[in-house]
GUPAMI-924467 format. One record per atom (N, C-alpha, C): residue number from 1; x, y, z; atom name. Coordinates in steps of 0.02 Angstrom, whole numbers, plus 50000, padded with zeros to 5 digits. Atoms other than C-alpha are relative to their C-alpha. Layout:
  balum     c1     c2     c3  vexnu
    NUM      X      Y      Z     CA
...
% end
This chain:
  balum     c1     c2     c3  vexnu
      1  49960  50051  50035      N
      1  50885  49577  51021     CA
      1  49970  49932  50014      C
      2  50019  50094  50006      N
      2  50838  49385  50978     CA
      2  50037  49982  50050      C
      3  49932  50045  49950      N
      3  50898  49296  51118     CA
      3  50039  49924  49972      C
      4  49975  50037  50058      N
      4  50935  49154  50993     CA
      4  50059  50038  49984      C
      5  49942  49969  50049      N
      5  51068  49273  50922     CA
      5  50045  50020  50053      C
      6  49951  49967  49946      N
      6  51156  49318  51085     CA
      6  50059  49941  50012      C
      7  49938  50029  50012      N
      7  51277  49161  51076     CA
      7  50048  50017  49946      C
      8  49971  49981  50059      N
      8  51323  49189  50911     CA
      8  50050  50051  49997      C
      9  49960  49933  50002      N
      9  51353  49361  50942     CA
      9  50048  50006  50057      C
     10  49948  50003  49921      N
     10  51460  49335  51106     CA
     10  50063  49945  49949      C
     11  49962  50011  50038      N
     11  51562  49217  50974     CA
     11  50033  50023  49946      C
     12  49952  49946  50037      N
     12  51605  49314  50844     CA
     12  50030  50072  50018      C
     13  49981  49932  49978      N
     13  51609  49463  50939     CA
     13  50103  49991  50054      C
     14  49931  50025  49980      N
     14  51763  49370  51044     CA
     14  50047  49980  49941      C
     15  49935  50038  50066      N
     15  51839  49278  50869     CA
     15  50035  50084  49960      C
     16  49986  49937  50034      N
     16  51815  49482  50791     CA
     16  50074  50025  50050      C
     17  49973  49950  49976      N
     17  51895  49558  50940     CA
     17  50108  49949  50018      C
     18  49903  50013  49995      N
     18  52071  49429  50957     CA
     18  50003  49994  49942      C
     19  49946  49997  50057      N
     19  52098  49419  50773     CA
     19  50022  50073  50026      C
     20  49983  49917  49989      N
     20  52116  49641  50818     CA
     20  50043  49978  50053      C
     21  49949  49993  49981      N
     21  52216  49584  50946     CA
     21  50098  49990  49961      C
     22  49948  50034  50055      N
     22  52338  49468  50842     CA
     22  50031  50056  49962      C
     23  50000  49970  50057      N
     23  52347  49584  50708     CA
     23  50040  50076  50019      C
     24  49956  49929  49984      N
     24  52398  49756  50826     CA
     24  50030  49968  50042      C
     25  49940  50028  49943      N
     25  52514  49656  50957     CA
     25  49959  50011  50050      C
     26  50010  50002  49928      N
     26  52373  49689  51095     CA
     26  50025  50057  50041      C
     27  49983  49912  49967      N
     27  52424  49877  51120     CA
     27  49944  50007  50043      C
     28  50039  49963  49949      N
     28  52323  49940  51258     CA
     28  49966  50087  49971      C
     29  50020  49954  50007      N
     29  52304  50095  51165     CA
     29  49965  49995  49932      C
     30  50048  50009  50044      N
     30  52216  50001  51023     CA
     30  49937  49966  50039      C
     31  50033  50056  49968      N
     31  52094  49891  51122     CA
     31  49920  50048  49986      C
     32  50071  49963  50022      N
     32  51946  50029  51114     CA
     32  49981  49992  49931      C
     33  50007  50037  50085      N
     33  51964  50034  50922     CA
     33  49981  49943  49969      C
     34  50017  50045  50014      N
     34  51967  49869  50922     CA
     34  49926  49969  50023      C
     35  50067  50000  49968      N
     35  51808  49846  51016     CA
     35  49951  50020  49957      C
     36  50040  49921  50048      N
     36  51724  49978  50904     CA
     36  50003  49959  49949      C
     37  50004  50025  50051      N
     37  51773  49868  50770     CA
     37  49989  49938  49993      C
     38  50010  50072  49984      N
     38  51762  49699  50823     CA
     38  49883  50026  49994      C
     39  50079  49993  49973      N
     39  51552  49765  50870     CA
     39  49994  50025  49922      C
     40  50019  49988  50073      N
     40  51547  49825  50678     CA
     40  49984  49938  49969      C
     41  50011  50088  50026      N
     41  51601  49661  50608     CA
     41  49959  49944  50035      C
     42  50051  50020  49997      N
     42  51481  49571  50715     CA
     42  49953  50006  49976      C
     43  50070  49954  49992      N
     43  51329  49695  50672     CA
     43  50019  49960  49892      C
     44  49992  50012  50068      N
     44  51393  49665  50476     CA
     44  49992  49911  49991      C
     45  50026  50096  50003      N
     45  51414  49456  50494     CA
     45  49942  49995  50015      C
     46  50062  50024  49984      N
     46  51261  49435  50566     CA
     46  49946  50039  49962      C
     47  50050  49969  50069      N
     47  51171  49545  50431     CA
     47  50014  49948  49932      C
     48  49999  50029  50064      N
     48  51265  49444  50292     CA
     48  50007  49930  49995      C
     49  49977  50076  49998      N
     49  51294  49275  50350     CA
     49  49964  49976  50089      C
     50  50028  50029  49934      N
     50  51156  49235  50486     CA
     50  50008  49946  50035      C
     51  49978  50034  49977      N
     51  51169  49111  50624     CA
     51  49938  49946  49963      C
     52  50050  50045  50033      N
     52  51092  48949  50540     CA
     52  50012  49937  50030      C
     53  50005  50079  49965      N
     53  51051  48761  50600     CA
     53  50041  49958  50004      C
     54  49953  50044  50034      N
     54  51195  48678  50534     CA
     54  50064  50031  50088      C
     55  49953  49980  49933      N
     55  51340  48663  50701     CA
     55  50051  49979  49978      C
     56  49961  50022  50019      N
     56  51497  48630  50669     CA
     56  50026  49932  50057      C
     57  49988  50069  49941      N
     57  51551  48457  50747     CA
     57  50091  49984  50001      C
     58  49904  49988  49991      N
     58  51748  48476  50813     CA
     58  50029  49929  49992      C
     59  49974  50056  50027      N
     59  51773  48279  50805     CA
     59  50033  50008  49942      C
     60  49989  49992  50038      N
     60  51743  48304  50633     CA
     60  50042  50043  49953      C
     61  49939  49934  50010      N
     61  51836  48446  50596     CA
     61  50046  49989  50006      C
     62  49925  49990  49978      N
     62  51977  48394  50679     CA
     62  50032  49925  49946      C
     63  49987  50061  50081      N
     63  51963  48220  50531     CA
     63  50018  50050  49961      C
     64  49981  49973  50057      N
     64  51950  48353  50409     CA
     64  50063  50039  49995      C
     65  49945  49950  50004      N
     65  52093  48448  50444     CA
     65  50076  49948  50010      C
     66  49942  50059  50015      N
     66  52212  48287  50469     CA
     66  49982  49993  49924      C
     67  49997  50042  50070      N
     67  52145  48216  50312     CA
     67  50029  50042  49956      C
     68  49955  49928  50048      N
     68  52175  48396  50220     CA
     68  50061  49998  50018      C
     69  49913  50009  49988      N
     69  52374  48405  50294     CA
     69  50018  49929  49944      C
     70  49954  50050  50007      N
     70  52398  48229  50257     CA
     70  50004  49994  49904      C
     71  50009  49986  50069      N
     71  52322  48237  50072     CA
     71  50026  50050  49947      C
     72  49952  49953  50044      N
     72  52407  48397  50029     CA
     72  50070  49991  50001      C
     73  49911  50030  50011      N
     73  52589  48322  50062     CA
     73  50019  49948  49956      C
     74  50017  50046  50061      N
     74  52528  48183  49958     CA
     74  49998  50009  49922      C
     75  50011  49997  50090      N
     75  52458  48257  49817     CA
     75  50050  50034  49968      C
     76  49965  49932  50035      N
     76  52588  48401  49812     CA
     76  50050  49945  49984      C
     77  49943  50017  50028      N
     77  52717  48274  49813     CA
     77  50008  49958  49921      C
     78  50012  50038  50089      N
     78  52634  48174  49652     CA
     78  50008  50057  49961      C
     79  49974  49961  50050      N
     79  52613  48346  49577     CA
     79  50067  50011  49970      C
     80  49941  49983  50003      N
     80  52783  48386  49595     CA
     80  50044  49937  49962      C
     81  49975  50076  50045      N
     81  52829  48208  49528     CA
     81  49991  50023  49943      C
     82  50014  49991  50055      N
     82  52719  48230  49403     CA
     82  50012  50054  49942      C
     83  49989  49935  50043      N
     83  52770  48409  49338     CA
     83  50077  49980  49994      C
     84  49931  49994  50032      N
     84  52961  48360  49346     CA
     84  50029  49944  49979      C
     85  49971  50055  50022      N
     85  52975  48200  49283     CA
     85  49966  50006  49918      C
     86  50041  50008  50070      N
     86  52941  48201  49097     CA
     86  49971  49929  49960      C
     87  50030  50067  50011      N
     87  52912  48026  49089     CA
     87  49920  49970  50016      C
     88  50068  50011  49990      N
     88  52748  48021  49175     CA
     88  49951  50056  49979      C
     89  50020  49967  50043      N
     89  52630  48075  49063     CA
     89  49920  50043  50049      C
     90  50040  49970  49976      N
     90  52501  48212  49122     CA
     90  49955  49997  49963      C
     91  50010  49994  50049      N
     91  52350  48216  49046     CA
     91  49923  50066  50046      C
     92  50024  49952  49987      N
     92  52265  48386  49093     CA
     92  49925  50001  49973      C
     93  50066  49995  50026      N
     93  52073  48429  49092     CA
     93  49940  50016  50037      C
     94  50064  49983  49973      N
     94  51903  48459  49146     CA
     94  49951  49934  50033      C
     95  50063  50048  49969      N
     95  51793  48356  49266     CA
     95  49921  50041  50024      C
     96  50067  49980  49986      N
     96  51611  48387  49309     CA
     96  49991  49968  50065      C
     97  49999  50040  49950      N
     97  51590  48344  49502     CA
     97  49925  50018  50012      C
     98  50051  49965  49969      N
     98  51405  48320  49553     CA
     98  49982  50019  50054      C
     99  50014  49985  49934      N
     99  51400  48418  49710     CA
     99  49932  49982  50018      C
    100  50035  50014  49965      N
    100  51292  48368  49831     CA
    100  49966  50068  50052      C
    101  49999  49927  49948      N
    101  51282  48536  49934     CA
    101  49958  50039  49972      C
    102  50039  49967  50027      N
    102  51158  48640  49908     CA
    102  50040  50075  49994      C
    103  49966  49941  49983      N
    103  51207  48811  49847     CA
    103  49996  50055  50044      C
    104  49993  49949  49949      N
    104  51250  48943  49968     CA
    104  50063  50004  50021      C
    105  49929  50008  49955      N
    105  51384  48952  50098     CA
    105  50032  49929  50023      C
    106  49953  50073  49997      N
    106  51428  48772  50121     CA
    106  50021  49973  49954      C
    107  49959  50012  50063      N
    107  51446  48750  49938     CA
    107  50064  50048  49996      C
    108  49922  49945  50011      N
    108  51564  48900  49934     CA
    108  50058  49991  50053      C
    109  49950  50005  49972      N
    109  51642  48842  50079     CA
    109  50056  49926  49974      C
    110  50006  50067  50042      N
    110  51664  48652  49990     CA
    110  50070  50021  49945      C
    111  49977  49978  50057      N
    111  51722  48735  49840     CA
    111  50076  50049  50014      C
    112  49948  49971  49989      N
    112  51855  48849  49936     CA
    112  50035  49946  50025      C
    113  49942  50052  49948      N
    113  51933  48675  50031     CA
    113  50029  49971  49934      C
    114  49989  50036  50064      N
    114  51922  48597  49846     CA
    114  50075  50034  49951      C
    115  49932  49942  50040      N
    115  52047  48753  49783     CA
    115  50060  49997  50037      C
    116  49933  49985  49969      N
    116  52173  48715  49910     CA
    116  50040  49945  49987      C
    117  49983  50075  49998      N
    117  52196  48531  49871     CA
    117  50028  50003  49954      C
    118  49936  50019  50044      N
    118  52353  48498  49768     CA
    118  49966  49970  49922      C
    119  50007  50037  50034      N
    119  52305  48458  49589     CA
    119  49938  50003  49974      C
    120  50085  49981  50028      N
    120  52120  48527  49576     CA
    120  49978  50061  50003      C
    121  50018  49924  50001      N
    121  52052  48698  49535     CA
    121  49939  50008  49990      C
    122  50091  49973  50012      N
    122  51854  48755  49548     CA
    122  50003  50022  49951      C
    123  50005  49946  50053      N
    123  51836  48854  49387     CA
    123  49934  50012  49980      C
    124  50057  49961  50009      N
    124  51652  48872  49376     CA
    124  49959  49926  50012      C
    125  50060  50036  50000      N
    125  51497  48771  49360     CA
    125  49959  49977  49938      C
    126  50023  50026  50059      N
    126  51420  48657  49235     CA
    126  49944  49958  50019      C
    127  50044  50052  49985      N
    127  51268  48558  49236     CA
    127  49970  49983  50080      C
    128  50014  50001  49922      N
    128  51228  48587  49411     CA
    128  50055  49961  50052      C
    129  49916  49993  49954      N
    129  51413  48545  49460     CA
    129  50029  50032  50004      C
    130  49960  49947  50001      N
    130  51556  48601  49494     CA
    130  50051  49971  49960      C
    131  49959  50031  50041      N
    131  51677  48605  49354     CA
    131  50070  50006  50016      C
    132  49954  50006  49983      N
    132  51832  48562  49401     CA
    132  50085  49989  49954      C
    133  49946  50003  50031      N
    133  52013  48574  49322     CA
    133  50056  49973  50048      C
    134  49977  50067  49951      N
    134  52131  48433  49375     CA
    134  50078  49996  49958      C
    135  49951  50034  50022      N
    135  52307  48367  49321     CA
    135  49982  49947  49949      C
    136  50007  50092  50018      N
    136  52266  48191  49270     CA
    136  49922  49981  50004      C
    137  50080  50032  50007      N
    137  52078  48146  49216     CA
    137  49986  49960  50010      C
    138  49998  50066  50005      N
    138  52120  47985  49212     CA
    138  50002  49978  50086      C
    139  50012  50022  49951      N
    139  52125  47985  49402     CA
    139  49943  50006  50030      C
    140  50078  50019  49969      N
    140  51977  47942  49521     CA
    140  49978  50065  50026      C
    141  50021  49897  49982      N
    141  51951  48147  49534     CA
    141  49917  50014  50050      C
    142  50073  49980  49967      N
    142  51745  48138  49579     CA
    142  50024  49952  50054      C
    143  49992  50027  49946      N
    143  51782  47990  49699     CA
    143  50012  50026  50056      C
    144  49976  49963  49974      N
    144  51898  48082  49778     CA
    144  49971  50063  50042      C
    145  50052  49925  49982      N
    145  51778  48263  49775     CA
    145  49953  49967  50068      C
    146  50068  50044  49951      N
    146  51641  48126  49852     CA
    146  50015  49993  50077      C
    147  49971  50003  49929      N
    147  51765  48077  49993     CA
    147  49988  50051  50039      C
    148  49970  49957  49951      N
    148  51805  48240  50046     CA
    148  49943  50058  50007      C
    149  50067  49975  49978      N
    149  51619  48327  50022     CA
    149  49969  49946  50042      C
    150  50013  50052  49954      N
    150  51562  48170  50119     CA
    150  50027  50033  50072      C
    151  49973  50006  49908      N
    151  51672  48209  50282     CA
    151  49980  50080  49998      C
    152  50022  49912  49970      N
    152  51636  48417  50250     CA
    152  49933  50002  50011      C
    153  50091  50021  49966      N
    153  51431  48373  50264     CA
    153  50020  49989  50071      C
    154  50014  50030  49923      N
    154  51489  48276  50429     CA
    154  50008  50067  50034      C
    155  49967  49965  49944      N
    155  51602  48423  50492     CA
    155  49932  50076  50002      C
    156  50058  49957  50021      N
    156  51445  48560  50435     CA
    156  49927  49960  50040      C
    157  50078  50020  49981      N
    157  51289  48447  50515     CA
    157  49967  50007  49962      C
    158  50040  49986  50039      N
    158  51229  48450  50356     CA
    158  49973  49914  49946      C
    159  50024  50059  50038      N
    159  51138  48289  50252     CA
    159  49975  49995  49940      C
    160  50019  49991  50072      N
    160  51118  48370  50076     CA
    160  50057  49972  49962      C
    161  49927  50022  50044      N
    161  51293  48298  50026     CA
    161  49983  49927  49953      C
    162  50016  50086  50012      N
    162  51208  48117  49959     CA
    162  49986  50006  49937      C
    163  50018  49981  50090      N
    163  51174  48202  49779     CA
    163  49921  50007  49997      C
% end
């Protein structure tokens, strides 16, 4: 074995084996199983999703995951404005965001934080973006995308986010 790959694998092999705890209550009479299976799903991650250069930086992370809370109580509460007040007028539609991310797994990961956010939906790819379906067009939607691929580059160690 790569000795390069022996952190990695001592990390997921611990993250594999307590989700298996979580998940059976930590029976004593699952713990082998889980072992057995936790050492699968290592042997499988590290075939399909190798360890790569990019680190994750916990500062950052721990911005992105305030900013995500605070933004989804925000936006949900405009949605929710906006869907039950018939006065403020919606005006539904398609944006083109130009990601910055190169494709792979940090775009797809990008693109899965983008689907959770109140008010915006991934729906495919256009023009070497990502096409996006939104509430309100009329709001600062790419700005917005820019912000929040901006701080996921930081929390990724990655510097392809600049377009």
């Amino acid at each position: 074995m790569n000795p390069a790959l022996f952190p990695p694998t001592i990390v997921r092999a611990t993250g594999f084996f307590v989700i298996w705890c979580v998940l059976t209550g930590g029976d004593a009479a699952d713990l082998v199983v889980g072992a057995v299976t936790a050492l699968a799903a290592v042997w499988t991650s590290l075939h399909l999703l190798p360890p790569g250069t990019s680190r994750v930086r916990p500062s950052a992370l721990a911005g992105l995951v305030l900013r995500f809370l605070w933004q989804s109580v925000v936006a949900g509460a405009d949605v929710a404005r906006r869907a039950l007040d018939p006065r403020l007028p919606l005006h539904p539609g398609f944006v083109v965001y130009p990601v910055g991310l190169p494709p792979g797994p940090a775009r797809n990961m990008f693109t899965t934080l983008v689907s959770l956010l109140p008010g915006t939906v991934p729906t495919g790819s256009a023009n070497g973006g990502l096409l996006i379906h939104c509430l309100d067009v009329e709001q600062p939607v790419a700005r917005q995308l820019a912000a929040e691929e901006a701080l996921f580059a930081r929390v990724i160690g990655s510097s392809d986010s600049d377009g």
